[in-house]
MARPATOR-873788 format. One record per residue (C-alpha): residue number from 1; x, y, z. Coordinates in steps of 0.02 Angstrom, whole numbers, plus 50000, padded with zeros to 5 digits. Each point is the difference from the previous one (the first is absolute). Layout:
NUM,X,Y,Z
...
END
This chain:
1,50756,50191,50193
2,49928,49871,49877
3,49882,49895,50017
4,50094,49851,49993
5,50117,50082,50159
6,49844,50033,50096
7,49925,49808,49984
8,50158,49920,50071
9,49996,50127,50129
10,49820,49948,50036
11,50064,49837,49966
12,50154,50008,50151
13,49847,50079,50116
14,49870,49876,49973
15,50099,49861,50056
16,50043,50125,50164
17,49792,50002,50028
18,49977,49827,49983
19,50093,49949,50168
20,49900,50146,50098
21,49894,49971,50128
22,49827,50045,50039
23,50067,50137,50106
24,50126,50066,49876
25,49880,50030,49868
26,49857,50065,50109
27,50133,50133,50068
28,50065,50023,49833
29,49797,50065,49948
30,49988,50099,50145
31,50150,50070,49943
32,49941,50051,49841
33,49841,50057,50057
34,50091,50115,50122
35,50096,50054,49838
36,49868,50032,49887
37,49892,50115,50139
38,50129,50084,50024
39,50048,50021,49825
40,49824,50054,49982
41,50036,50191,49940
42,50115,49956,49860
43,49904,49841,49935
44,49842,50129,49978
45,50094,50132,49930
46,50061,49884,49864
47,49845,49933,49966
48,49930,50152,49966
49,50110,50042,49848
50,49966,49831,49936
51,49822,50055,50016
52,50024,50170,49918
53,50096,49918,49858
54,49844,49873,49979
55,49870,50113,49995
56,50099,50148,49874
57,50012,49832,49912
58,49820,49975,49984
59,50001,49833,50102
60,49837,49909,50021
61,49909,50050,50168
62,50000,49818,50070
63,50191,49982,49961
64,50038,50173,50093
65,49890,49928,50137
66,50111,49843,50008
67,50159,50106,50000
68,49952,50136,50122
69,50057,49975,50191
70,49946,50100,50159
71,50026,49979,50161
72,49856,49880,50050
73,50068,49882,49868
74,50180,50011,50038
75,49936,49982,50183
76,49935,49818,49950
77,50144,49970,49893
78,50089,50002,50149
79,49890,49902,50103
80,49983,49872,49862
81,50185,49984,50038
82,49963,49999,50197
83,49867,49872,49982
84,50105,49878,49882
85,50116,50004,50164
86,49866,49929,50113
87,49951,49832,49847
88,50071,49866,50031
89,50156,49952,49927
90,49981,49839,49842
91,50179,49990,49980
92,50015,49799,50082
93,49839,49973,50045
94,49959,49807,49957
95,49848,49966,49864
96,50023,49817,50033
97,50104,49903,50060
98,49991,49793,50022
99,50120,49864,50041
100,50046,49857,49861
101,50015,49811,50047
102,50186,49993,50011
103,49969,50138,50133
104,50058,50177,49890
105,49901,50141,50048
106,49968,50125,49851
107,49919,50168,50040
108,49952,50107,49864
109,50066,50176,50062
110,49957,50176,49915
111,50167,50084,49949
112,49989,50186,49923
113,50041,50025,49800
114,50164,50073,50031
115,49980,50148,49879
116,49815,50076,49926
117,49996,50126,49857
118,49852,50095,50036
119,49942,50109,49843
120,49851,50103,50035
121,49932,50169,49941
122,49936,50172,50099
123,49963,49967,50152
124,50142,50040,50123
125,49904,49914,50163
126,50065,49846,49898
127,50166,50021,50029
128,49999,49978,50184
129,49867,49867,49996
130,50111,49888,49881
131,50159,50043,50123
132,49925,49974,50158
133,49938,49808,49933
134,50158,49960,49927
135,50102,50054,50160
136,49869,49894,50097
137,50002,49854,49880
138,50199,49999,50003
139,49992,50054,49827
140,50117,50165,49902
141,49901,50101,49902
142,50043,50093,49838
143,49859,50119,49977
144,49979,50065,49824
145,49854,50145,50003
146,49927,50095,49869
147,50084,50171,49960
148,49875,50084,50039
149,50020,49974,50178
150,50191,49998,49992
151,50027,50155,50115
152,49880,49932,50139
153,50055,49810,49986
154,50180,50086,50012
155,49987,50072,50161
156,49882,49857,50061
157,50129,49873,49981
158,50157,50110,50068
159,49907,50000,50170
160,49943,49809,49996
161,50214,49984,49944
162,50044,50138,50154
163,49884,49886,50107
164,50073,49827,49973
165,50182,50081,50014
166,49942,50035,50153
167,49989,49850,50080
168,50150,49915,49933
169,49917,49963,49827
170,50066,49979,49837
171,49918,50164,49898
172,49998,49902,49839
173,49843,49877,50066
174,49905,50149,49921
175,50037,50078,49850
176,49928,50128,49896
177,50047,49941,49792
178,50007,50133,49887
179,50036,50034,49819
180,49910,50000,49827
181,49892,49852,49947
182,50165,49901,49955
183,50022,49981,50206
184,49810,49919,50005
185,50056,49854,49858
186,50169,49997,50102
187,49902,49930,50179
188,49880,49872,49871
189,50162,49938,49926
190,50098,49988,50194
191,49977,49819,50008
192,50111,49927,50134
193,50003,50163,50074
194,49820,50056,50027
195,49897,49862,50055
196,49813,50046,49990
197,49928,50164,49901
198,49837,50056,50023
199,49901,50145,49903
200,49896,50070,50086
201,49904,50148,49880
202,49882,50031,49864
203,49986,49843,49846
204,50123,50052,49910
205,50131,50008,50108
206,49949,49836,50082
207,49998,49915,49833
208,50151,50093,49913
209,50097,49897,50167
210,49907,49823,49988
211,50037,50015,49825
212,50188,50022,50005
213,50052,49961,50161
214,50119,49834,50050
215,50018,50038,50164
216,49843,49896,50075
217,49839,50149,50014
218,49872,49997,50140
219,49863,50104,49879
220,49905,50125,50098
221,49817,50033,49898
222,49904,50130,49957
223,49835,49999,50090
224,49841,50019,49872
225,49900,49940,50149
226,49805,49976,49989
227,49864,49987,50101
228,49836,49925,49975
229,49836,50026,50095
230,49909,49818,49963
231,49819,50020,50010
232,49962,49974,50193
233,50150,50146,50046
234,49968,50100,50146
235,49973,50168,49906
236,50047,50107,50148
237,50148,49883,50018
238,50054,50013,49809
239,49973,50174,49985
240,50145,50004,50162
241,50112,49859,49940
242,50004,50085,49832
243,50042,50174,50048
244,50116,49968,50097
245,50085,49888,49907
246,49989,50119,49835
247,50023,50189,50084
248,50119,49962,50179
249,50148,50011,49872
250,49974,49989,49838
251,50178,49986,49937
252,50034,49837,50075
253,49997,49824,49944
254,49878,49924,50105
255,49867,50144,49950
256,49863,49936,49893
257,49989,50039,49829
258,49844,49901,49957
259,49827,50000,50060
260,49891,49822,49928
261,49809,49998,50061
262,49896,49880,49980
263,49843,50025,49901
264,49886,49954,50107
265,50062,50133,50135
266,50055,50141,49881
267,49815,50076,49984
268,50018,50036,50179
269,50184,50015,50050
270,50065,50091,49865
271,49895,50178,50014
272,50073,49993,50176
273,50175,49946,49941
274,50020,50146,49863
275,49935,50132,50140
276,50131,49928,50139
277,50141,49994,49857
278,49990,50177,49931
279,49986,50069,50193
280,50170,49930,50017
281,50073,50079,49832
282,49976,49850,49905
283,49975,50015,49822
284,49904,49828,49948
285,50046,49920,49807
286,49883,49866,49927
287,49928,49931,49856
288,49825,50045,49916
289,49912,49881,50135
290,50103,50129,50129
291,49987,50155,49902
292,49796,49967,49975
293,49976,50023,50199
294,50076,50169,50024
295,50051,50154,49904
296,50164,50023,50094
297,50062,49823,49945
298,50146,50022,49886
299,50001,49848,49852
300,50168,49888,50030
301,50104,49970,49882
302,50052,49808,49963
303,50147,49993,50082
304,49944,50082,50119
305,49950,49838,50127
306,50167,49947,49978
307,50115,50105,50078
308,50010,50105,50178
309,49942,50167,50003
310,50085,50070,50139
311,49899,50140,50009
312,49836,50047,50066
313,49912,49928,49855
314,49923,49812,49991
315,49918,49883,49886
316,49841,49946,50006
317,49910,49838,49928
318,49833,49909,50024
319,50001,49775,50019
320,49880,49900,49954
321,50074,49890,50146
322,50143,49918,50105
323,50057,49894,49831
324,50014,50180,49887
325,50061,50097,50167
326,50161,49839,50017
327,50023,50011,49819
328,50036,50187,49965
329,50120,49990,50162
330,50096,49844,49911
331,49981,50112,49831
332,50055,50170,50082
333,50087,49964,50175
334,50175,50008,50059
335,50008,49885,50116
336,50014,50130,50142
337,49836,50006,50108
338,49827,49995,49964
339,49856,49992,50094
340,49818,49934,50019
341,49860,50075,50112
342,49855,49876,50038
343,49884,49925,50123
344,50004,49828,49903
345,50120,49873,50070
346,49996,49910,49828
347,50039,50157,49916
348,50167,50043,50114
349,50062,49819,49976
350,49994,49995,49828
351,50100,50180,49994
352,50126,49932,50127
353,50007,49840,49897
354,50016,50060,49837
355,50092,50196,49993
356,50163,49953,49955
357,50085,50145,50099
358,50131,50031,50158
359,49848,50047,50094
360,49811,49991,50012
361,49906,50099,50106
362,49816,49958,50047
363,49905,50148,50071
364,50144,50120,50033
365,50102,50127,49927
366,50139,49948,49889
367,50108,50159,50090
368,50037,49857,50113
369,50120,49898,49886
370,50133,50076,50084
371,50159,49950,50112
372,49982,50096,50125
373,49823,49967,50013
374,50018,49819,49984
375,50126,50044,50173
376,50184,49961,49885
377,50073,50167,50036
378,50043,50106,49850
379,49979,49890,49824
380,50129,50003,49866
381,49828,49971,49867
382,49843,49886,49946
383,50072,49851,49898
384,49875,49960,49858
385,50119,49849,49962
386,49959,49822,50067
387,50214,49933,50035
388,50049,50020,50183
389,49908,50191,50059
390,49806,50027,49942
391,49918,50151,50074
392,50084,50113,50121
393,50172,49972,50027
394,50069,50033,50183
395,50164,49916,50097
396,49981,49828,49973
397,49953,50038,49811
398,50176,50070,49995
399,50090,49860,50051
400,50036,49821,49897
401,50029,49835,50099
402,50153,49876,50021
403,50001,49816,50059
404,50094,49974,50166
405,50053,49802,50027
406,50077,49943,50181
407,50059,49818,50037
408,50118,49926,50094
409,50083,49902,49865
410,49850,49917,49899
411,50075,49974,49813
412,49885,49947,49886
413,49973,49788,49951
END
């Protein structure tokens, strides 16, 4: 089936989804859950030769750590799906509503896309995040995954399809698109047809679609996240907040890759930071102000502050102050999350006030950025873009809004 074929199809089933109710779609999810579990032998086994083909490959460790399933995560795969069931349901709920003189009420009602193009590499958990929000948000989904995952986002989606047919669905609200690179430039060209895309991946894929894309893109960031321990930081508590944030999963988007410290704490915090860092596997990268304060620092590179590891490793770099700690985040950030740790008021409110990012954190670990931390159910991604969706992006993030007029004849003097 082309491409084309397989976007009116999702096309034909999206406009099926938007007159479900609540109770449709959150039988439709447990439907897929109950699909996936019990799917759970043959979505393993063909995860594992995408694994085996990755690592004969030579594939990075953090990518293979993406890719790789087990149980315990295709156990919250499908309770991401189960959970999403018990959200409420944005399709018609009212943002605001108000009555005009003649007596016309208008009501500004969220409506889903109709069709979203999801593009996204690795990670096969993806695949039934992004369904289970576009079932709930009324919305078909063409997912388009790397090939590296092909074989476990292949029998992923079958049971999501086998689920939905259950219930009286149309299959096509999910589909799995597949082909050579030609099929990606086919879904950024399917205006009319597709009516939202979002990457969600490393920078290069992300750009490569807000680059040539004309369907509209929701861009999904990459997270060089930072934290920085101002002068009156809790060193117990930034020692915590920092570990956790760098080692709990390193491979993630919301792990920090940067470490500022203010001067005037970095005589006493950083001994203890180094020590804490290379207990957790953590190699540490600086420059010769780094380097100078332990023999296990490895010297960074440039470029090195301005891209995500995603790997046990982290750069390090000393501030004079709050001024040079905000400018090397507006120099070197993303946009994604960063993070102060301070006892100062003053010190937090200027961060807040001036990190232009989707979130700031103040005192706690930037693991949280998260949707199903932040209580949205399963997230589709972070949006690093500032049009409609900015940080994580859950159900009502998937859904666009329509004017609703009532009167009883009014026409207009």
């Amino acid at each position: 089936m082309t491409f084309t074929e397989q976007a009116h199809l999702a096309r034909d089933a999206s406009r099926a989804l938007a007159t479900l109710t609540r109770g449709d779609k959150d039988a439709s999810l447990q439907a897929m859950a109950d699909a996936l579990a019990a799917a759970e032998a043959e979505v393993l086994s063909a995860n594992q030769r995408d694994v085996t083909r990755a690592e004969e490959s030579g594939t990075e460790p953090s990518l293979i750590d993406r890719l790789r399933l087990d149980s315990s995560r295709l156990s919250a795969m499908v309770q991401g799906l189960r959970d999403l069931a018990g959200l409420p349901d944005p399709v018609g709920e009212v943002v605001r509503g108000w009555r005009t003189p003649v007596g016309v009420s208008v009501n500004q009602v969220r409506v889903p896309f109709g069709v979203v193009g999801i593009i996204y590499e690795a990670r096969p958990n993806v695949t039934a995040d992004a369904a289970g929000i576009c079932l709930k948000s009324g919305n078909a989904a063409l997912l388009r995954g790397s090939s590296s995952a092909v074989e476990s986002n292949r029998a992923v989606v079958q049971a999501l399809r086998n689920g939905l047919e259950s219930v009286g669905l149309p299959a096509d609200a999910v589909a799995l698109v597949e082909g050579d690179r030609s099929v990606t430039t086919d879904m950024m060209t399917a205006r009319g047809l597709v009516d939202v895309l979002i990457p969600r991946g490393g920078a290069g894929l992300i750009n490569h679609v807000v680059q040539h894309s004309v369907v509209p893109v929701i861009e999904t960031g990459t997270g060089n996240c930072h934290l920085f321990v101002d002068a009156s930081a809790d060193v117990s508590m930034a020692i915590d907040i920092m570990i956790n944030a760098k080692a709990q999963r390193c491979s993630v988007c919301n792990a920090l890759e940067t470490l500022l410290v203010h001067r005037g704490i970095a005589d006493e915090f950083l001994p203890t930071a180094f020590g804490a860092l290379r207990d957790a596997g953590v190699t540490v990268h600086g420059g010769p102000d780094v380097v100078s304060r332990d023999s296990a620092v490895v010297a960074a590179q440039p470029d090195e502050f301005d891209a995500e590891y995603l790997s046990m490793d982290i750069a390090v770099k000393v501030v004079d102050d709050v001024d040079e700690a905000l400018l090397h985040i507006r120099r070197h950030g993303t946009g994604h999350s960063e993070t102060i740790v301070t006892t100062d008021q003053a010190s937090a409110d200027r961060f807040i006030a001036e990190v232009d990012a989707a979130a700031v954190l103040v005192n706690a670990s930037s693991r949280f950025v998260d949707g199903g931390e932040f209580g949205f159910g399963a997230e589709i991604g972070i949006s690093t873009q500032k049009l409609h969706a900015r940080g994580p992006m859950g159900l009502a993030e998937m859904t666009s809004t329509k004017y609703v007029l009532r009167g009883d004849g009014q026409i207009r003097q």
